[in-house]
N, C-alpha and C positions, 0 to 999 in steps of 0.2 A: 508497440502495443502497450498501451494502460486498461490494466481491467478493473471497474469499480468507476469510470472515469465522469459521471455525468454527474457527480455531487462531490462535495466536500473536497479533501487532499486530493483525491485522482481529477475532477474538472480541471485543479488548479495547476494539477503537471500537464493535461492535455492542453488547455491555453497558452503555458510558457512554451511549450515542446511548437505549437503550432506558432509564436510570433515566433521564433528560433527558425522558423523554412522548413519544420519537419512532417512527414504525412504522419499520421497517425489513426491508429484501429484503437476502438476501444467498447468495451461493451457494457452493460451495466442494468439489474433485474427490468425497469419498467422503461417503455418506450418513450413515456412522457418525457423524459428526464433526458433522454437522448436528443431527442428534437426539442426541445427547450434550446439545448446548447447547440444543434448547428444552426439555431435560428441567430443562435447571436453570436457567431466566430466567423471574423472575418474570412475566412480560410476555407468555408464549408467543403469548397470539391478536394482540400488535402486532410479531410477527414470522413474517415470510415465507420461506422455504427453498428449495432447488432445489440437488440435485447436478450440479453440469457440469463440465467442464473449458475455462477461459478461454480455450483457442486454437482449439477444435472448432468451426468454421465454423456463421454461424448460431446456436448455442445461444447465446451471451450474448444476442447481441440480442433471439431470442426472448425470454428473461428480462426483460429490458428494458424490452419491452413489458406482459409478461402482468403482473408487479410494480405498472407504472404502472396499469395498468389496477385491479388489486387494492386499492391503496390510495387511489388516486383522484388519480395525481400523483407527481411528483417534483419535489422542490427543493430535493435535492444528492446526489451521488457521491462515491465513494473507491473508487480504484481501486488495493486494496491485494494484489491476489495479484501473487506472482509468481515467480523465480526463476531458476536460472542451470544451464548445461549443460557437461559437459567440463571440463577441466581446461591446461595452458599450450599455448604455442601449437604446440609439433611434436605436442601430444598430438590437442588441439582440431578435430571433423571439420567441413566445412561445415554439415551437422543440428545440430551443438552450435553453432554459432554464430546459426543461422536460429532456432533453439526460444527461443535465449534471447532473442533478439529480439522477440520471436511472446509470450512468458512476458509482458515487462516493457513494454515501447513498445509496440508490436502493440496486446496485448491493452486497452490506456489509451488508446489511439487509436481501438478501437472500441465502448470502455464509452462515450467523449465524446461520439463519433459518435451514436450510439443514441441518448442521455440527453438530448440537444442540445434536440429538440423540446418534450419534457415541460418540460423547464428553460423554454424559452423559453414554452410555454402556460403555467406558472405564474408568470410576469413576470420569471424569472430564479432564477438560482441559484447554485449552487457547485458547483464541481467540484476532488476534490483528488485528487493523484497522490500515490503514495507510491514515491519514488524513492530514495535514498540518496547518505552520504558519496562511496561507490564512485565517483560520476557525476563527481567533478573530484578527488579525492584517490587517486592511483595506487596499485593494487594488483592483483595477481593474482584472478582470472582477467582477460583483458582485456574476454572477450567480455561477464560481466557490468558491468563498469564502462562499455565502452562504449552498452550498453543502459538504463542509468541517467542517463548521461548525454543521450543520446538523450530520455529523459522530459523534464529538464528544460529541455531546451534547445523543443522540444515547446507546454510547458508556456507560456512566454513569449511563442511564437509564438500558442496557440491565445488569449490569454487577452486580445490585441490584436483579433483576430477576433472572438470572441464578446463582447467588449466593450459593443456596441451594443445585443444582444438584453438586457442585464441579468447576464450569468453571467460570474464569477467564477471563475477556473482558477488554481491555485494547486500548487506538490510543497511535500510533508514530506520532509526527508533525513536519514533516522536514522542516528545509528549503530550501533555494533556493540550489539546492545539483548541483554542477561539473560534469556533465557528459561527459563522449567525445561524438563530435559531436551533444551535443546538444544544447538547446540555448544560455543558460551561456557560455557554450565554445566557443560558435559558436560568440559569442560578446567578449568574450577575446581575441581572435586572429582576427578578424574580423573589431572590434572596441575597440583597447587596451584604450582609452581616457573614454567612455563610461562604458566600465568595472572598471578603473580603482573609475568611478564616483561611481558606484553602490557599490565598494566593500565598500564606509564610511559609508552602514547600517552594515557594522559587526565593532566591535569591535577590533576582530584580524586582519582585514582587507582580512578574504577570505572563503569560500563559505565550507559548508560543503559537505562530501564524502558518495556515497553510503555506499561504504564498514562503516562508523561509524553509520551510520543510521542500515543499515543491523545487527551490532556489537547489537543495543538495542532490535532491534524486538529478534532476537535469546536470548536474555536474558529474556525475558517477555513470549518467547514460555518455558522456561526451569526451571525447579522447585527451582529454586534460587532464583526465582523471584515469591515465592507461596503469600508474603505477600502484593503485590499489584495486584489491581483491581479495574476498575471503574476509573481511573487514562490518562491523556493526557499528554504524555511525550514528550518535544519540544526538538528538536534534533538541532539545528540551529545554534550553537556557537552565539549566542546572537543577533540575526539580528533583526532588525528592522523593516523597512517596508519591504515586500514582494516581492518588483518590485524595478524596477528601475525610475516607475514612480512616486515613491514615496507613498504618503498617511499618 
């Protein structure tokens, strides 16, 4: 199960997860989005859909359930939706601070919660967070970096605890990742000057790719990967600050 799966990072783990022979559930706010992508994966009848929104009380779990039941099982997660609310902090209200919370922690707190039994009826599993640089590398806004941070600290906690049953808890920490049409892109062609500033927090001088972020989650849901857990894996080709507005 990927949740957040019909855009951005989460399509790009449900596509690799589906050329790999995997079934896959995943859900994500608007239906468009959904049906866009079984229209175009080869795979459609090993994939499952359902429009929700991850904070709406009750619906994921539902999912959760009806998924497992669907495909006869679950033996791993990626808890990849998420997102951030308001902007610094004279601007930032209490609701932008609780959503974003509710968005990125919350809602990974109750995909594990839920996932936890199925996992454990199939003798174990994986479970991966998708967290971010944000979670220990200071930037603007606070509220999301300290919700990121929150996964993975989370993350080491639960991955002690379910130890025993077999599963495996694991964050991805991207960084600032390329999307088309999204911000990064949208400031690369937008504002080449400006991009061009941002790109001397990397090393290589350029932004990492879903598809390689996508490349480590699928390695951490796959038994290759039985001898890690409890683990924060930065995906970022070496970046530095988070933003462009430094820190």
């Amino acid at each position: 199960m990927v949740t957040g799966g019909s855009r951005g990072l989460g399509e790009h783990v449900v596509r690799l997860l589906l050329t790999e022979g995997a079934r896959v559930a995943t859900c994500a706010r608007t239906p468009e989005g959904l049906s866009a992508l079984r229209d175009t994966v080869q795979s459609s009848g090993a994939l499952v859909t359902r429009a929700l929104d991850v904070v709406e009380p009750g619906a994921l779990e539902q999912f959760v359930e009806d998924a497992a039941t669907e495909m006869g099982g679950l033996d791993g997660v990626v808890a990849s939706a998420g997102g951030a609310r308001g902007r610094g902090l004279a601007e930032a209200t209490h609701q932008d601070w609780s959503e974003t919370w509710e968005m990125n922690a919350g809602h990974a707190a109750r995909l594990t919660t839920a996932a936890a039994p199925h996992l454990r009826a199939a003798g174990g599993g994986s479970i991966v967070v998708v967290a971010s640089i944000s979670g220990w590398k200071p930037g603007p806004q606070a509220q999301y970096g300290a919700a990121k941070a929150a996964q993975i600290f989370m993350v080491a906690s639960l991955a002690r605890e379910l130890a025993d049953s077999g599963i495996r808890v694991n964050a991805v920490s991207p960084g600032s990742m390329l999307i088309p049409g999204k911000r990064w892109d949208r400031m690369r062609r937008e504002d080449p000057s400006a991009f061009a500033h941002f790109l001397q927090e990397l090393p290589g001088r350029e932004l990492v790719t879903p598809q390689e972020v996508a490349d480590v989650i699928a390695f951490l849901l796959s038994g290759q990967s039985r001898g890690v857990t409890g683990a924060n894996i930065p995906v970022d080709k070496g970046q530095n600050a988070p933003t462009p507005n430094g820190y």
